[in-house]
Backbone bond lengths (Angstrom), bond angles and torsions (degrees), N, CA, C in turn:
res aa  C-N    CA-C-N  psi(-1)  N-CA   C-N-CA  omega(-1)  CA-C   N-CA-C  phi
1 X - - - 1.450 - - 1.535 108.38 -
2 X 1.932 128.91 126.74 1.220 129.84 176.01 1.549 86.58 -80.36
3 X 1.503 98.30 149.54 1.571 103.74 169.37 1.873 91.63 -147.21
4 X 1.154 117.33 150.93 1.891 133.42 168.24 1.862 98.40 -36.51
5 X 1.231 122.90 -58.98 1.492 96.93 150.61 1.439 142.36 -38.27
6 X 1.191 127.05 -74.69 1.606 126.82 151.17 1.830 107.52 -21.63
7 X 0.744 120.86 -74.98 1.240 125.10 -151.23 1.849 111.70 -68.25
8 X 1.806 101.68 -7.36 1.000 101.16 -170.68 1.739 108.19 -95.86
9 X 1.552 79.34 -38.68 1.809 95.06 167.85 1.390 113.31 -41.10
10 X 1.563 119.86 -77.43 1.152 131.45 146.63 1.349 131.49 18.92
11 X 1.345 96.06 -81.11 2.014 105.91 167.95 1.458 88.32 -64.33
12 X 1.536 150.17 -51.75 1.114 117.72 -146.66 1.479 117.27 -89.57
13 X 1.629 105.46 -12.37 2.059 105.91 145.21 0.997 119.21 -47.47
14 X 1.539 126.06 -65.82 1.000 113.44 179.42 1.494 143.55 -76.26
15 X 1.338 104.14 -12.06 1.468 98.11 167.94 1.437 93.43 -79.45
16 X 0.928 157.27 -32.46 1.685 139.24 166.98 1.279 116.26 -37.36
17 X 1.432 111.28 -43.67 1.432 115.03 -141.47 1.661 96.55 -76.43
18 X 2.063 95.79 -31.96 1.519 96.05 -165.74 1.799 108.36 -86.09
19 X 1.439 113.20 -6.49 1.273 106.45 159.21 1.247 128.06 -61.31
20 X 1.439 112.93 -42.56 1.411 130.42 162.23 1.150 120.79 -27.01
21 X 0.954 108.36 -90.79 1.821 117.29 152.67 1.280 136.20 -10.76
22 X 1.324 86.10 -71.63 1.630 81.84 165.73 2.034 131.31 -43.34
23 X 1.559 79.60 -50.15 1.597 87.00 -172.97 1.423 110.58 -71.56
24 X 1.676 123.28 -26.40 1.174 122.21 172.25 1.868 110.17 -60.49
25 X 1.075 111.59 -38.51 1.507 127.94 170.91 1.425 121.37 -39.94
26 X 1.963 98.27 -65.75 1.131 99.98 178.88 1.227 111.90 -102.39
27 X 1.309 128.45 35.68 2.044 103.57 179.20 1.668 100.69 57.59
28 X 1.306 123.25 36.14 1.327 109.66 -168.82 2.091 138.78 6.75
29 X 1.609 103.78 53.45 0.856 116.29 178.40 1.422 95.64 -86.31
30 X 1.729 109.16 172.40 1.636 120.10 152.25 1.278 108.66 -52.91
31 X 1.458 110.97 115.62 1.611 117.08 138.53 2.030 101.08 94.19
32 X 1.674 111.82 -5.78 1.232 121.72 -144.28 1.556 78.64 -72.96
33 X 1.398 135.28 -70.88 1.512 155.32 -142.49 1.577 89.89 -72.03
34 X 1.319 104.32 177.91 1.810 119.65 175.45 1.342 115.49 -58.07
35 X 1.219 117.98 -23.21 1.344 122.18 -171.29 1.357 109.94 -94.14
36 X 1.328 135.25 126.64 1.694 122.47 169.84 0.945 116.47 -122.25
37 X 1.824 103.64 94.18 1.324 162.47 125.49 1.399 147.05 -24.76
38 X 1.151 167.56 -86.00 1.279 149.33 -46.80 1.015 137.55 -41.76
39 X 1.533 172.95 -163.63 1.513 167.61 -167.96 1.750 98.48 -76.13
40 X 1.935 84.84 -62.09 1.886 82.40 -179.75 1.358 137.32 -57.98
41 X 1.666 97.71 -27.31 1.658 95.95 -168.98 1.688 89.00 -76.80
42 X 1.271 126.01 -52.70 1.306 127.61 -159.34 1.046 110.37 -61.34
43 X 1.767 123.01 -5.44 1.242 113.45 -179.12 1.467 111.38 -105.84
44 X 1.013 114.12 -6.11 1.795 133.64 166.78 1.718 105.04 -96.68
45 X 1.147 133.65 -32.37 1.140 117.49 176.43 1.969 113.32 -90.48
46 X 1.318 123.05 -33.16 1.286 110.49 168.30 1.817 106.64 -122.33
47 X 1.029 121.54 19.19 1.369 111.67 169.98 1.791 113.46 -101.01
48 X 1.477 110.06 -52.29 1.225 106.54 171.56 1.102 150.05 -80.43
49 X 1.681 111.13 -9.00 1.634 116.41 148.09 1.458 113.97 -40.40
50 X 1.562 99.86 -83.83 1.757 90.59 -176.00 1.289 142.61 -43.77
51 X 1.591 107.06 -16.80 1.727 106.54 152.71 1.794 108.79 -50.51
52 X 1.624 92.54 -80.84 1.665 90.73 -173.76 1.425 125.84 -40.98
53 X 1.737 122.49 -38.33 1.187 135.59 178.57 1.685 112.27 -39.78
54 X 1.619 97.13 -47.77 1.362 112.40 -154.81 1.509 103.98 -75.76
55 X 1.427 123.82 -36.04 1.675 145.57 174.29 1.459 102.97 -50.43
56 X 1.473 114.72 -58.49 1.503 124.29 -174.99 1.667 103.74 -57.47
57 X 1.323 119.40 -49.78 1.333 131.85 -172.66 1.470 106.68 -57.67
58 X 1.315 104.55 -47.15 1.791 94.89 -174.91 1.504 94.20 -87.73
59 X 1.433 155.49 -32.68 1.168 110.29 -169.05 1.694 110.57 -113.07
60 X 1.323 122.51 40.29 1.717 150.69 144.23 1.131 101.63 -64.47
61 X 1.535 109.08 -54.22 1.409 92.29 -165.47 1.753 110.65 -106.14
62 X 0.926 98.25 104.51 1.541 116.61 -174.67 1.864 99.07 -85.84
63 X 1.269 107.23 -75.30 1.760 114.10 -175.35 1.854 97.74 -135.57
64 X 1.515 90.85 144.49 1.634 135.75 -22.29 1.653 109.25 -60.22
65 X 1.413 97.41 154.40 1.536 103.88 152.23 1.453 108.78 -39.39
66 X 1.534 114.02 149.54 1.420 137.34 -177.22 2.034 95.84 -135.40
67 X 1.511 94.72 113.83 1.519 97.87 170.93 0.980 109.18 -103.72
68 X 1.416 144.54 -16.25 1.688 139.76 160.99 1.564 79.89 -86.26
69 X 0.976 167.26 -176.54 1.620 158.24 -97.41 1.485 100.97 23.55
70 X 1.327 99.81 -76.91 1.718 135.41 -155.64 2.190 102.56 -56.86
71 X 1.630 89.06 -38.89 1.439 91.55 171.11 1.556 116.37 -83.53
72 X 1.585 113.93 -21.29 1.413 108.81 -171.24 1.855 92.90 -79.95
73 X 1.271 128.18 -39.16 1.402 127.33 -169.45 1.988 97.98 -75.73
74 X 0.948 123.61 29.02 1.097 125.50 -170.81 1.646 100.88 -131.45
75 X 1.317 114.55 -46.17 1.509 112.66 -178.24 2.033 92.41 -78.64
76 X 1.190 104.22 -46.74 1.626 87.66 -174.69 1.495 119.49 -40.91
77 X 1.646 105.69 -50.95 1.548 101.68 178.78 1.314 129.58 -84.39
78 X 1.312 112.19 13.64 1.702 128.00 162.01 1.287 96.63 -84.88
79 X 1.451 140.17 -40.64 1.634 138.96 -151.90 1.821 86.29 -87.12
80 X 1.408 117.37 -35.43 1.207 110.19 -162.32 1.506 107.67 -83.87
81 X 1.484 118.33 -43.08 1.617 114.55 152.88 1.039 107.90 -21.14
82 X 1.538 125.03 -78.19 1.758 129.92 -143.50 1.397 89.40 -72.50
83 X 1.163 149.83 -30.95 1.128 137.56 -175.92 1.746 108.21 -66.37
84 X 1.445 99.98 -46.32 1.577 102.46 -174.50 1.727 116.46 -57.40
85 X 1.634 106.82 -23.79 1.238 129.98 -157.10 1.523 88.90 -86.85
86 X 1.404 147.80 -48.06 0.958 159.92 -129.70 1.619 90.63 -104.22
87 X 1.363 104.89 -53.15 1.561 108.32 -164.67 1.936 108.65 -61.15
88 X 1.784 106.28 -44.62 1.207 106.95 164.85 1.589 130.06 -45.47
89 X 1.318 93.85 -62.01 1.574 106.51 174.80 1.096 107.49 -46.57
90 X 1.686 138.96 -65.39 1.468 147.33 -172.58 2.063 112.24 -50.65
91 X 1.481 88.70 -27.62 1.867 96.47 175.36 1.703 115.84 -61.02
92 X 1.217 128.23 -18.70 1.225 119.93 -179.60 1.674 113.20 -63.20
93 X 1.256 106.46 -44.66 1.579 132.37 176.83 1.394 117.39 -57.88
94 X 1.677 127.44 -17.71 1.067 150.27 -165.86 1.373 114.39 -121.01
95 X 1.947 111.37 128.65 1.481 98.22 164.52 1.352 139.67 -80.05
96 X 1.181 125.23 1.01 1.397 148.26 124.90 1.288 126.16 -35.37
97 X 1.790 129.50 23.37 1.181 114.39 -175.91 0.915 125.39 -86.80
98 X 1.749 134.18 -11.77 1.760 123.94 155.92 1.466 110.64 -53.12
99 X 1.468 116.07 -50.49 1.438 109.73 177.90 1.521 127.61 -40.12
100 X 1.649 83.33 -60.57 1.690 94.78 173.05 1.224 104.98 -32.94
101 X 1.456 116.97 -90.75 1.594 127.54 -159.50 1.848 104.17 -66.12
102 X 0.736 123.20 43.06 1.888 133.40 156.60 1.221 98.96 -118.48
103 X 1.715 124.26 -66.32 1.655 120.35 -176.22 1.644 108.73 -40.80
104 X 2.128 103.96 -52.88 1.444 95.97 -177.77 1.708 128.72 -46.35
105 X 1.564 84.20 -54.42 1.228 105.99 171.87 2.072 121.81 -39.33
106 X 0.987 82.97 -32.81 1.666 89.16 -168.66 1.779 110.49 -85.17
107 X 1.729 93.57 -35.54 1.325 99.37 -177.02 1.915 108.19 -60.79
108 X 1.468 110.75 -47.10 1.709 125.57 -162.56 1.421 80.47 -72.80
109 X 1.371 150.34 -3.67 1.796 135.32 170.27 1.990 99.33 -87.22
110 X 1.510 96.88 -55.62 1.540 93.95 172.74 1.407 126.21 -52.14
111 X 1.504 117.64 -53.59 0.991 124.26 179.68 1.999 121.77 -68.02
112 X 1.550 105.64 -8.68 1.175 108.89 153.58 1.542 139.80 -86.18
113 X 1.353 100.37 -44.37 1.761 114.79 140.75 1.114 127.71 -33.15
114 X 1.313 131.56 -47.33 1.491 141.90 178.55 1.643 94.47 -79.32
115 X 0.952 124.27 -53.36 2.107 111.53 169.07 1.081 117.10 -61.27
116 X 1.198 127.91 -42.99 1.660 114.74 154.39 1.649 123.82 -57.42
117 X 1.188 110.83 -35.80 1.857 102.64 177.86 1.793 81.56 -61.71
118 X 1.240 137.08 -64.87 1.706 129.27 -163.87 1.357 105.46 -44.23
119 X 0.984 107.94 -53.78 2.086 116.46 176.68 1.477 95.11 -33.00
120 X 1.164 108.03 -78.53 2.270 118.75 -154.85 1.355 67.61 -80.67
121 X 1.401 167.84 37.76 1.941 120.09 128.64 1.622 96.09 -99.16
122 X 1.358 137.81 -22.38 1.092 146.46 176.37 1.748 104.91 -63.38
123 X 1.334 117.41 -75.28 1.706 117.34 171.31 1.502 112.45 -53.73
124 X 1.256 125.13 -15.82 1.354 132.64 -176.82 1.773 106.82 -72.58
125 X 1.864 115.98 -43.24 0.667 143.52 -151.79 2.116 105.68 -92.71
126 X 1.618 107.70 -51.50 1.178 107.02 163.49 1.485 114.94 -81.78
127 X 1.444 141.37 14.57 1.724 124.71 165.86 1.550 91.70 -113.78
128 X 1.919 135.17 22.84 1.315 132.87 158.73 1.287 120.49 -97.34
129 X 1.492 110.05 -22.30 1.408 145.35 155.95 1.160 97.65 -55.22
130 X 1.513 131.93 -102.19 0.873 126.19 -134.81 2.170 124.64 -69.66
């Protein structure tokens, strides 16, 4: 069953996925990838929806439990790790590297939070079952 949860998750894969991209594209320079961007806008226009997206999604859906929910809020905050992971790593190259590694840093806390909200809709989902 799609439900306004699902669908929110959803956009917030994919707007990950296409940030991804991009930066794999461009070496995450300004404007380098398909998108013409800079780091910041692109990181306010497809990075920080799917945080909020993903918040709304798990607590919309209250009943029933959603266990593909629980798995879709689970790949978001793995995509949002590797992003955080990427951003650290990429800080050596940058004179901004405390900054860097705080944003990274902050993102791999969000993006772990958001796998735990997937965790409790997933266990939420097998003790409704059972």
């Amino acid at each position: 069953m799609v439900s306004i949860p699902h669908v929110l998750s959803g956009i917030s894969i994919i707007l990950l996925v296409i940030y991804g991209i991009d930066v794999l594209v461009g070496g995450g320079g300004a404007g380098d990838g398909f998108l013409p961007f800079d780091a910041m806008t692109r990181g306010i226009a497809f990075g920080f929806p799917p945080i909020i997206l993903s918040f709304i999604a798990f607590f919309m859906s209250k009943t029933p439990p959603f266990k593909g929910l629980g798995i879709m809020l689970i790949i978001t905050g793995v995509l949002i790790i590797i992003g955080g992971a990427i951003s650290i790593s990429s800080s050596g190259e940058s004179e901004n590297t405390a900054r860097m590694v705080g944003e990274g840093g902050s993102l791999i806390a969000i993006g772990a939070v958001i796998i735990g909200l997937g965790i409790i809709k997933i266990k939420k989902s097998k003790t409704s079952v059972s």
